[in-house]
Residue, then its C-alpha position, 0 to 999 in steps of 0.5 A: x221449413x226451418x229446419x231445411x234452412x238450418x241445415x243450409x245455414x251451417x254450411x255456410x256460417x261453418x265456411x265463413x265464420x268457424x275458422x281461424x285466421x291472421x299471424x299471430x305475431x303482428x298482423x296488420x291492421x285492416x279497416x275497422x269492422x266486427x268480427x264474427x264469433x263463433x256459432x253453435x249450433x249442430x248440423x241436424x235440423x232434428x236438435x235443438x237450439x240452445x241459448x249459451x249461459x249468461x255470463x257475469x264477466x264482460x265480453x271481448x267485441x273486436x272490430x279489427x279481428x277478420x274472419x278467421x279463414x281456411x279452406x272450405x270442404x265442398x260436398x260432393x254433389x250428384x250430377x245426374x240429380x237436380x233438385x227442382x227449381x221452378x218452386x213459386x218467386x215469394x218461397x225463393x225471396x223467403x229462403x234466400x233471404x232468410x239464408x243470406x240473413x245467416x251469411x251476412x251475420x256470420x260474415x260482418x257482425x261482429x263479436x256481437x251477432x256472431x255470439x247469438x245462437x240460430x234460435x236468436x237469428x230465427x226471432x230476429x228475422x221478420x216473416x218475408x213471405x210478402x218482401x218478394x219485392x225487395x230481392x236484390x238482383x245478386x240474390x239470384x247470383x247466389x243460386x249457382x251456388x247455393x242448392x235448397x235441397x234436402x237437409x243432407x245435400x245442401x251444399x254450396x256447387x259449381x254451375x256445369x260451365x266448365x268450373x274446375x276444382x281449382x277456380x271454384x266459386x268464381x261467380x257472384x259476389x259471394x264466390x269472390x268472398x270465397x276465392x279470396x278466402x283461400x287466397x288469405x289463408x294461402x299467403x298465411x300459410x306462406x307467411x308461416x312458414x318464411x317466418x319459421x324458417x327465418x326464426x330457425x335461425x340460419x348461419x348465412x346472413x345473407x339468407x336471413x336478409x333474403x328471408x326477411x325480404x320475402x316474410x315483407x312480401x308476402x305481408x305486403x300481399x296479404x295485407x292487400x288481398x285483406x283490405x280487397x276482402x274487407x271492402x266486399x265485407x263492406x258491401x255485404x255488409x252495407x246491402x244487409x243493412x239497407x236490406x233489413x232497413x226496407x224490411x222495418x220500412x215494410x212493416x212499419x206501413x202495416x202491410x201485414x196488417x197485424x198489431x206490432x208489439x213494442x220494442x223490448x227496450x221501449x216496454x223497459x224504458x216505460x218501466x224505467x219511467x214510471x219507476x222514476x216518478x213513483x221513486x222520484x228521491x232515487x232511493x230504495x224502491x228503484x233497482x232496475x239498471x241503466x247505464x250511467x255515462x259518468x265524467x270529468x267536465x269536457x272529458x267526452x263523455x256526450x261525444x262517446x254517447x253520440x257515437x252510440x246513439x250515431x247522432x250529434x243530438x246534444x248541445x254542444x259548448x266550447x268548455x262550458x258547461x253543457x250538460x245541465x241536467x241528467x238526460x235518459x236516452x232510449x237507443x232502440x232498433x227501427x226502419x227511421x233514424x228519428x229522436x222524440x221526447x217523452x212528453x211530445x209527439x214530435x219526431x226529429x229526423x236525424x238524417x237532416x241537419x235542420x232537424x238535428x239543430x231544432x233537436x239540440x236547441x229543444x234540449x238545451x232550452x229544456x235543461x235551462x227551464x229545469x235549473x230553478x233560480x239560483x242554480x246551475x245544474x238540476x234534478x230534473x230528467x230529460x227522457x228522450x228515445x231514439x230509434x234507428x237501424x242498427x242501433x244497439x237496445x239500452x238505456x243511458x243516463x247523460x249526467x253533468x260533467x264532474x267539476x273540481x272547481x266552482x268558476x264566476x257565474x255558477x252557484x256556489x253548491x254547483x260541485x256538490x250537486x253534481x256529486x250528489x246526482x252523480x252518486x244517486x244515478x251510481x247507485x247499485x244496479x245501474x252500470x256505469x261508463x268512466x269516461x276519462x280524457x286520455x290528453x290530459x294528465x291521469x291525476x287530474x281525473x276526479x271521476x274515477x275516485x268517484x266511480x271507486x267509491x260507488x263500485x269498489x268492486x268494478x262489477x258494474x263499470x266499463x272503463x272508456x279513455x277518450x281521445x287517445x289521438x291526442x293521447x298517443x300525439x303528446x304524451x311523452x311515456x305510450x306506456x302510461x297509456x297501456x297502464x289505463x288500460x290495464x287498470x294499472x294505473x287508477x286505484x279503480x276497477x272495472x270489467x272492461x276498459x275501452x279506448x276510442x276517438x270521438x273526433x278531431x274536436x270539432x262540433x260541426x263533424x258528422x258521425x260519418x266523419x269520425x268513425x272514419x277518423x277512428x277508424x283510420x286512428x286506429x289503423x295507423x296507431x303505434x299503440x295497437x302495432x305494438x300491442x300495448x292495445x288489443x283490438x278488442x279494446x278500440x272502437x266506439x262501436x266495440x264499446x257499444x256493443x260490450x254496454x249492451x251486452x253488460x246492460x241486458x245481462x244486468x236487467x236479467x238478472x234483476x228485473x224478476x227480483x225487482x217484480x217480486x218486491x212491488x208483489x209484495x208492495x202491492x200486497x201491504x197496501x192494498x190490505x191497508x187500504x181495506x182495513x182504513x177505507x173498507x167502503x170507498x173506490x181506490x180512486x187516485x188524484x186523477x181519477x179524484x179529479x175526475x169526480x170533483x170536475x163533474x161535481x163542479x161542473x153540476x154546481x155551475x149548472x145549477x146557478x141557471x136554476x136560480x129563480x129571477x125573482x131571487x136574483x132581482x131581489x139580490x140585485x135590488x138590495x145589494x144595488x141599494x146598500x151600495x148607492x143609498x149612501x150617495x142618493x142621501x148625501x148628495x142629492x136628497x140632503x142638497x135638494x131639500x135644502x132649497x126654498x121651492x119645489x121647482x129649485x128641488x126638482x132642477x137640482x134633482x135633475x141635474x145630479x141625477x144626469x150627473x150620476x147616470x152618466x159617470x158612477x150608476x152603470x158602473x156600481x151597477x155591473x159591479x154588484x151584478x158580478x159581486x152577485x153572481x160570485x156569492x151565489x157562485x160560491x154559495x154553491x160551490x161551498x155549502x155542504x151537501x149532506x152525508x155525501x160531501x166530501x171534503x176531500x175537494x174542499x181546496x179544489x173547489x176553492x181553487x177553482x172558484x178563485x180562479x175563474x172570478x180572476x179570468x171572468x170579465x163582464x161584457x164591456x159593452x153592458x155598461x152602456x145599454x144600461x146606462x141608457x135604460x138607467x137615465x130613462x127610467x130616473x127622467x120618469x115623473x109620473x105614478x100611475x097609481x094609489x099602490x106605487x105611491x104607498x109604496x115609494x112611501x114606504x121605502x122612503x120611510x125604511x131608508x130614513x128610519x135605517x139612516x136615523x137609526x146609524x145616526x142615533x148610533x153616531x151621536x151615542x157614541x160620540x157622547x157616550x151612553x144617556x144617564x140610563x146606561x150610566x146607572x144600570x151598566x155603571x158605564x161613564x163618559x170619557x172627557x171627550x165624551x162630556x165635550x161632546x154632550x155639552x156641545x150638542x145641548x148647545x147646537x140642539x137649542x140653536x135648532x129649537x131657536x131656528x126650525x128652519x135652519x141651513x144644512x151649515x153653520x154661519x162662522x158667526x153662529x161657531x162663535x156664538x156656540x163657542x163661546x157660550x160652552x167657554x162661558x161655563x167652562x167647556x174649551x171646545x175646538x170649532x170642527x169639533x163644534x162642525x162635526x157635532x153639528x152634521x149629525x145633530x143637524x142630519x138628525x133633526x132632519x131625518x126625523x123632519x122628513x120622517x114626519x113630512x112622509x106621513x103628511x104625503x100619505x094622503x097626498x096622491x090626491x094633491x099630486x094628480x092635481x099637481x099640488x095646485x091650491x096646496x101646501x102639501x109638496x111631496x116631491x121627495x116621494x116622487x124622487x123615492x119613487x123613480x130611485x126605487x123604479x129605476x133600481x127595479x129596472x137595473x135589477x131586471x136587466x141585470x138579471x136578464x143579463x146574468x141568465x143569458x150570457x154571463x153564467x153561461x160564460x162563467x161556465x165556459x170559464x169554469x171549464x177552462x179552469x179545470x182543463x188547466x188544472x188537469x194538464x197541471x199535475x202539481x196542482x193537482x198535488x197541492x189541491x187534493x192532498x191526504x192519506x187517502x188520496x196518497x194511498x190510493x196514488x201508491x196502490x195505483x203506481x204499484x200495481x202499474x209497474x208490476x203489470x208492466x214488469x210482467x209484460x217485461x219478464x213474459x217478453x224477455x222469455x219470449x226474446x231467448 
């Protein structure tokens, strides 16, 4: 089937495109559009198609040359034989458009499409065999003059309505191309000849001057029957992009319902990312090219990106700097012009302002949240891909703009940065775009010493002169700007130098406005009537069209390369990795991450194996050490100082109310999350054998801090629990003998802790007993020997009055005083005090300590009541409802620990680790060493080498 196309196909693209056209004098100037090159390929459908060599020198692109025209040699058709017909609607739909695919590419392609060979235009063409609903009507034109024969015969014919030889083709759209082709080449060849005629130099001057009229005329003419040709070229050419545009469309829904593969230039573009982030200094492991678009500030170099890419998509700014950060821009071919990020799914449409705004605002708000403080411009890049039809496959690198000076407002290393990025993206391999504003003077330029000294040669540079309207507007010598272009002018080199116009200067234009702008330009330019520019020089559109080509001829010849030496990468570390860790998995940090996650995630659960009995014991102790301080000191040392046992029992009362409401929930829930944290963390970090690893110590560590910082006990626990709390302490009565025994001996262990830290006090306070002294040779320090005898003084005071207060009567401080001055001691009175609250707090605990041993025997007294006793025993009753109302607390708190906060510690704990998934710096900082980084580099290595061969295997595919 191919074949029989390929045979009708030659013909056609013979007619159109293999032929020579315009006076090569001075032609004039037609509205823009690509030129056709030639396109070889033999006539047989037996031969085989073969892919031109690659070339390193960059190609000519013109848009302003037109198919070169001369008479097309029809075949003779038989008339008595018509090849059948009636063949079935989707095998037409499938031929004719597959044929006009090889007329329209012939006829408006332009120095680009023209160049591939059939083979490229085979694999280009999608399958049309179900498109049978998009033949446009003037397909059907098409078979008056177009036979689907066999091979030999195919040709293009007259109908038999009465065409002569003279007025063929007069029929349908492609047979006005035809006819105006002859009429072209007839006015050229009349054109040639006045023009040889006048050059004969003839003697008669009048003759001459009727010459010369005539040569006017019949450019005039030419001129005309050219633009009317151009416009039908136009159409062509507009049909066949919105042709293929439904065809993208088509396949796009999945109505083959086949798996699409990606696009050539996206499997790069993912290459290019991982290599970025595997190599993220730019440095030696990197050397698969992009194109860097590389200029002075303002210079135009985001206007010439937008015009190739065909979307105003960049912030835009009045001479302030923009561009803040190095951009990637993935240009690919598909059915919607639409642009997205690399990190996000959201598609912006190109085709609508709103969308082209949100775009602009995403990416300037992304380029000021990559400066770090104290910067003006970043490291950091922004990948962005668009896709829309047409667009020529590459990958171009956005940098800021060259400065020569460092204004207010901007960091004083700004022009250094910049320079430093700008070197690092010009590294060999990548291919560069000078961009330089031809409206200003060349010496200012700082570019291109730039460009120079990273590519002295000009292997990789394509040299482009911006605003060339202002240029040929106010330069005073045009020749100046021929000497740019000629690279005559700048010490610098390239392989190709390009001049174009990006608009008139005003960020509202549409790319529709300025390629007709450019296009009109360059129509009426001076610069290109007089040759001081060639055609193939001008047009954002030429220049897209030589970068692509220069990038993909780049790639090519190093992509294999660059696959062999992560082969050889790849190779070295997997060896070190068998000979440092022979017994472990290759795990990288995220599938480490993985595994500590689990582990976590098991050690939370395992809080909900915790015992009740343990957790009531915790609660208890802990709750006491942390209240005890304030049930001795402020409501058992002052109600023990009253005269009965009713002024005990008010006093009690009222601090015990006084305490519930205002500090006990609160220190209660306090020790409860205090509690829950360290057995939190006693799982967490106790190790677990020969299989702890420590690899996820700080993770670990991180985690736990991080969760105790969001988790928050339930607000409303403090008041269930202080109502359970104030009834537990308004309950009097011991039930039994064993509750009694046992609010004894807690009283008991609580005054003998207290005795002993007071003990422990006044030791330190006097310093150490005549014992110490002898055996550790230890003495007193003068404070201490103050201290002793103010206390054998205060001591005697509390022989005399067994009975005394808490406090010293100011006459009895007098009284002690002097007594120590009498034999030579000058003590201060608050130290006289201060001696005294632990002398007295002494006596005391020893007193209560006694009067517990009284009480053993007291449950009798108090069933009774302690009528017709002087047994009073009501500190033991105080002990037994502290020591209730803590076993109370603990069992609710327990329950509240079991049944809602661990669970919500949990759900904290999973937060904790989704956030620090999503968070790969984090990741970084907490799972760190030789291991974790090796197994990341084996990991990233052999990721680019599997997609550097999925790249190589479809490059193949793709010639």
């Amino acid at each position: 089937m191919w074949r029989t196309r390929a045979a009708a196909a030659c013909v056609i693209c013979r007619s159109l495109a293999n032929s020579s056209y315009g006076i090569k004098r001075k032609s004039p100037l037609q509205n823009l559009h690509l030129a056709s090159r030639s396109i070889r390929h033999p006539y047989y459908p037996s031969s085989k198609f073969q892919r031109p060599p690659l070339r390193i020198s960059i190609q000519l692109f013109s848009s302003l040359n037109r198919l070169s025209l001369r008479k097309t040699k029809l075949l003779n058709v038989k008339h008595g034989y018509q090849f059948h017909r009636n063949f079935w609607l989707a095998r037409l739909a499938s031929r004719l458009l597959k044929v006009r695919y090889l007329i329209l590419g012939s006829a408006v392609g332009g120095g680009y499409t023209a160049k591939k060979t059939y083979d490229q235009w085979k694999d280009m063409m999608p399958d049309l065999d179900e498109y049978k609903w998009i033949v446009p009507d003037f397909i059907w034109e098409l078979d008056e003059h177009i036979d689907f024969g066999s091979p030999g015969e195919t040709a293009f014919r007259a109908t038999d309505q009465g065409y002569d030889n003279d007025k063929q083709f007069k029929k349908g759209l492609l047979g006005e191309l035809i006819l105006l082709q002859q009429q072209i080449q007839q006015h050229e060849e009349e054109a040639r000849r006045a023009a040889g005629q006048y050059n004969m130099g003839s003697s008669q001057q009048k003759r001459k001057v009727s010459d010369k009229e005539k040569i006017d005329q019949l450019q005039e003419e030419l001129l005309r029957t050219q633009l009317k040709y151009q416009r039908m070229l136009e159409r062509l050419e507009k049909e066949n992009k919105e042709l293929r545009k439904l065809v993208l469309q088509r396949d796009d829904k999945g109505i083959h319902q086949r798996k699409l593969k990606k696009s050539l230039i996206d499997m790069y573009s993912e290459v290019l990312d991982i290599l970025s982030d595997y190599d993220a200094s730019y440095n030696t492991q990197d050397h698969l090219p992009r194109v860097v678009v590389v200029g002075d500030q303002s210079a135009g170099k985001t206007s010439v990106l937008e015009m190739i890419a065909q979307a105003r998509i960049f912030p835009r700014g009045s001479g302030e700097m923009m561009t803040r950060s190095p951009v990637k821009v993935t240009l690919s071919e598909g059915p919607h012009h639409v642009a997205l990020f690399k990190d996000s799914s959201r598609e912006f449409d190109l085709t609508k302002e709103e969308d082209l705004a949100a775009l602009r605002n995403e990416i300037e708000i992304r380029m000021r949240n990559s400066v770090k403080e104290g910067c003006t411009v970043s490291t950091e890049t922004i990948s962005l891909s668009v896709k829309g039809p047409g667009l020529q496959r590459m990958v171009l690198v956005d940098l800021p703009g060259v400065i020569s000076t460092v204004t207010s407002g901007m960091a004083p290393d700004t022009k250094e940065t910049i320079f430093s990025i700008s070197k690092a993206y010009m590294q060999n391999p990548n291919a560069i775009i000078c961009i330089q504003d031809g409206s200003v003077d060349a010496e200012r330029s700082i570019v291109t010493d730039l460009v120079s000294q990273m590519d002295p040669q000009g292997k990789r540079t394509i040299f482009v002169l911006t605003k060339v309207d202002l240029a040929e507007k106010n330069v005073a010598s045009p020749s100046r700007i021929q000497q740019i272009i000629e690279g005559k002018l700048f010490p610098m080199k390239a392989l190709g130098y390009f001049a174009v116009v990006t608009g008139k200067g005003n960020s509202s234009e549409s790319i529709e406005s300025i390629k007709e702008y450019e296009e009109e330009f360059f129509q009426n330019s001076k610069l290109l009537k007089t040759c001081m520019l060639k055609a193939h020089q001008v047009t954002t559109k030429n220049l897209s069209l030589a970068v692509s080509d220069c990038f993909w001829k780049m790639v090519r010849e190093s992509v294999e390369q660059q696959a062999d030496a992560f082969k050889a990468t790849r190779f070295n570390l997997e060896t070190e990795w068998k000979n440092n860790y022979p017994r472990l998995r290759e795990l990288d940090r995220n599938e480490l991450f993985e595994k500590a996650k689990n582990e976590i995630l098991d050690e939370v659960i395992s809080l909900t194996q915790v015992t009740p009995k343990h957790w009531e014991e915790i609660l208890q102790k802990t709750l006491w050490e942390r209240v005890s301080t304030h049930v001795i000191e402020n409501i058992y040392l002052p109600a023990a100082q009253t005269m009965n046992s009713g002024t005990f029992n008010t006093t009690v009362d009222i601090k015990l109310k006084q305490w519930t409401d205002k500090q006990l929930p609160n220190k209660a829930v306090e020790v409860a999350w205090e509690t829950l944290q360290e057995e939190f963390s006693r799982f967490m970090t106790e190790p677990k054998g020969k299989e702890h690893d420590d690899i996820f110590d700080k993770l670990k560590q991180a985690v736990k801090e991080e969760t105790i910082k969001r988790h928050k006990w339930n607000e409303r626990a403090e008041d269930s629990l202080r109502v359970i709390q104030h009834n537990a302490l308004e309950d009097r009565s011991i039930s039994d003998k064993q509750q009694w025994d046992a609010a004894i001996h807690f009283m008991e262990e609580t005054l003998q802790s207290r005795l002993k830290d007071t003990e422990s006090v006044i030791e330190d306070m006097v310093g150490p007993d005549w014992k110490k002294r002898w055996l550790y040779w230890i003495g007193r320090t003068k404070e201490q020997n103050i201290r002793n005898e103010t206390k054998n003084e205060l001591e005697k005071l509390i022989k005399c009055s067994e009975e005394h207060a808490a406090y010293l009567a100011n006459d009895e401080v007098t009284t002690v005083r002097k007594n120590l001055e009498a034999r030579g001691v000058t003590v201060d009175p608050c130290l006289i005090k201060d001696t005294w609250h632990q002398i007295y707090r002494r006596y005391f605990l020893k007193t209560a300590l006694n009067h517990c041993n009284l009480c053993r025997r007291g449950f009798y007294y108090y069933q009774r009541h302690f009528v017709d006793s002087e047994l009073e025993c009501n500190d033991i009753v105080l002990f037994w409802r502290i020591q209730r109302m803590l076993a109370i607390t603990a069992n609710t708190l327990r329950q509240q620990l079991t049944n809602t906060e661990v669970r919500r510690l949990e759900k904290n704990v999973k937060e904790v680790l989704e956030d620090f998934a999503e968070d790969n710096e984090k990741k970084v900082k907490l799972l760190t060493g030789k291991r974790v980084q090796l197994a990341e580099d084996l990991k990233k290595v052999r990721e680019i080498q599997e997609k550097l061969e999925a790249f190589i295997e479809a490059l193949h595919q793709e010639k």
